[in-house]
Residue, then its C-alpha position, 0 to 999 in steps of 0.5 A: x533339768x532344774x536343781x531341786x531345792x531340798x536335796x532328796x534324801x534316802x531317809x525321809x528326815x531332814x536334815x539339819x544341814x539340808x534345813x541350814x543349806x535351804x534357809x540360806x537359799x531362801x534368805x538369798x531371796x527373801x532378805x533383799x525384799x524385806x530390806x526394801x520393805x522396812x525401808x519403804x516403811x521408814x521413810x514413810x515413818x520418818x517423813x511424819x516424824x520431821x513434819x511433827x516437829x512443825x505442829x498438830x495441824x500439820x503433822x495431821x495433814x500429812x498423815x492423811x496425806x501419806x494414807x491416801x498416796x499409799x492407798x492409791x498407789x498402791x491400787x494403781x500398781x495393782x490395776x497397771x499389774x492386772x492390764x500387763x496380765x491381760x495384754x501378756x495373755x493376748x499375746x499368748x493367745x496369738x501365738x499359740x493360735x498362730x502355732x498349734x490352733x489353740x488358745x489359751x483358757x482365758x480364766x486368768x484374771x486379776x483378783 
């Protein structure tokens, strides 16, 4: 049986160690995807500080050239994660038609 996050409590207050032990787990989670965040960003912040130094016109370029490569980028692994969706939920559907005779909803969908 999967351990429960906040432990349950004959009272239904929580506690400050149970809010300490909870915040900890979730920083466990979360910190390493904000170090990658900040990261991600500061290299991007970095880059346009460097070609600054070369003058107006280039340092303009770059930054239009930095916006569209992280908008398209972005866009693109969004499109790549929406196809892994649907291939997944091929896949899903072969099995459990393959298994029970049943298939899946196929309201997923990529938003």
């Amino acid at each position: 049986m999967e351990e429960s996050l906040i432990p349950k409590l004959d009272n239904r207050w929580l506690t400050w160690a149970a809010f300490v032990e909870e915040t900890k787990r979730v920083g466990y989670l979360a910190g390493p995807m904000v170090v990658v965040t900040l990261s991600q960003y500061l290299l991007q912040v970095i880059s346009t500080m460097m070609v600054g130094h070369l003058g107006v016109l280039p340092l303009a370029s770059s930054a239009i050239a930095i916006s569209l490569a992280t908008v398209t980028g972005f866009s693109l692994l969004r499109e790549s994660g929406c196809a892994e969706n649907r291939t997944c939920r091929r896949q899903l559907d072969r099995v459990l038609a393959s298994k029970k005779g049943l298939g899946s909803d196929g309201g997923g969908g990529c938003l």
